[in-house]
N, C-alpha and C positions, 0 to 999 in steps of 0.2 A: 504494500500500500504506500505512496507517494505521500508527502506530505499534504501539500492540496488536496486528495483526497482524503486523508485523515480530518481535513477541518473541513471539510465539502458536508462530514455528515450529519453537522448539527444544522443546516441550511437547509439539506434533504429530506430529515427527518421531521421540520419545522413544516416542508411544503405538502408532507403526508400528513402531519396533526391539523391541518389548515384545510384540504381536502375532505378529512373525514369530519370537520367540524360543519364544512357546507352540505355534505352528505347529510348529517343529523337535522340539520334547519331544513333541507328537503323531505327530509320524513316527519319530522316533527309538523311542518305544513300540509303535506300531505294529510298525517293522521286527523289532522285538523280540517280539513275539506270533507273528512270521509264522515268524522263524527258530524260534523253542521249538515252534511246533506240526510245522516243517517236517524237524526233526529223525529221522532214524530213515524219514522216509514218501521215497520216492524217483519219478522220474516225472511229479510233479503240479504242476512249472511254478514250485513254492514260488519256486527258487532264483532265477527270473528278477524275480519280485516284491521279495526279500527287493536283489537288485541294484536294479531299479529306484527300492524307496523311497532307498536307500542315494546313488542321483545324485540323487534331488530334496533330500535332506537335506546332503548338499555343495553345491550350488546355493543352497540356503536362509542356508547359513550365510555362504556368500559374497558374497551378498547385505546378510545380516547385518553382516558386516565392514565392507561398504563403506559402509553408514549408519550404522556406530558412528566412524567417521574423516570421515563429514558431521556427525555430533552434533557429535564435537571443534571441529572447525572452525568451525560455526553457534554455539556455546556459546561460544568466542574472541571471536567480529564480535561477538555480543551484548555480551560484558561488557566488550567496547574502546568498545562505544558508547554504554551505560550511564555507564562510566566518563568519561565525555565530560560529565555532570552536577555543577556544583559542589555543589548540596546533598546532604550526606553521607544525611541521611535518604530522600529520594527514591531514590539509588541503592541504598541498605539495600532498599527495598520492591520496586522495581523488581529486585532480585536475589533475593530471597525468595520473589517471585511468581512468576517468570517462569523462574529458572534452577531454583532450589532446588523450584520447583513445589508452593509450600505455600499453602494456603485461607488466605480472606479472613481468618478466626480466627485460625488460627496466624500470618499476618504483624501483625494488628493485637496479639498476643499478646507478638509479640518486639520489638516496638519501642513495644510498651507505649502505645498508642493504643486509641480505641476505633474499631469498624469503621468508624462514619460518616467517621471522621475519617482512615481508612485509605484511603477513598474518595476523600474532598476529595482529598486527597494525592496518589493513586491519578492524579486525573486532571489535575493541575499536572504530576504528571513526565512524562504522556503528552503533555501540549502542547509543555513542552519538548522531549522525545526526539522530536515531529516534525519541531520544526525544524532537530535535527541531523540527523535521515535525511533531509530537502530539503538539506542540503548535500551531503549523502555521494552522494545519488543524481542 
């Protein structure tokens, strides 16, 4: 695993809790459509629907829970091994990019660089953060 892809995973794992969280407001809408229409009409099976979305959407969030306590945790190893970086600015970018998940702009922005130079940068701390993940690993 590359460094980049090492901190790639708290970003990816952010775009699947963010997925499955509009996934939830989809069913939860849903379930919500199915009761209002099912109101008042008796017989036609609504009730078993309106329970079924109701376990996929317990399921979902449970699911949910459980990769929001893997973010925490993945977002910790990240910045203990970030922090493992003596140069303060490397780990600035390195934290703004990867944790804080802000564009090439906005990190060359906050630390007041221009992007090329966000770049050079960019890939000094990645040489370094690999050779602390060839220790850790």
């Amino acid at each position: 695993m590359t460094a980049k892809e090492y901190l790639d995973r708290y970003r990816l794992l952010n775009v699947e809790i963010t997925a499955k969280r509009e996934q939830a407001d989809s069913i939860r809408e849903l379930a919500e459509t199915v009761s209002h229409f099912s109101n008042g009409v008796g017989g036609n099976g609504s009730g078993d629907k309106v329970g079924r979305n109701a376990a996929k959407l317990v399921d979902l969030e449970n699911e949910i829970i459980a990769e929001m306590n893997k973010l925490v945790e993945l977002k910790c190893e990240i910045e203990a091994t970030i922090a493992v970086i003596d140069d303060p600015t490397l780990r600035q970018l390195l934290t703004l990019k990867y944790i804080n998940i802000l564009t090439w702009e906005q990190v060359a922005e906050r630390l007041n660089y221009s992007r090329m130079q966000i770049h050079r940068l960019h890939i000094k701390a990645l040489k370094i953060l690999e050779n602390v993940i060839e220790c850790y690993i």
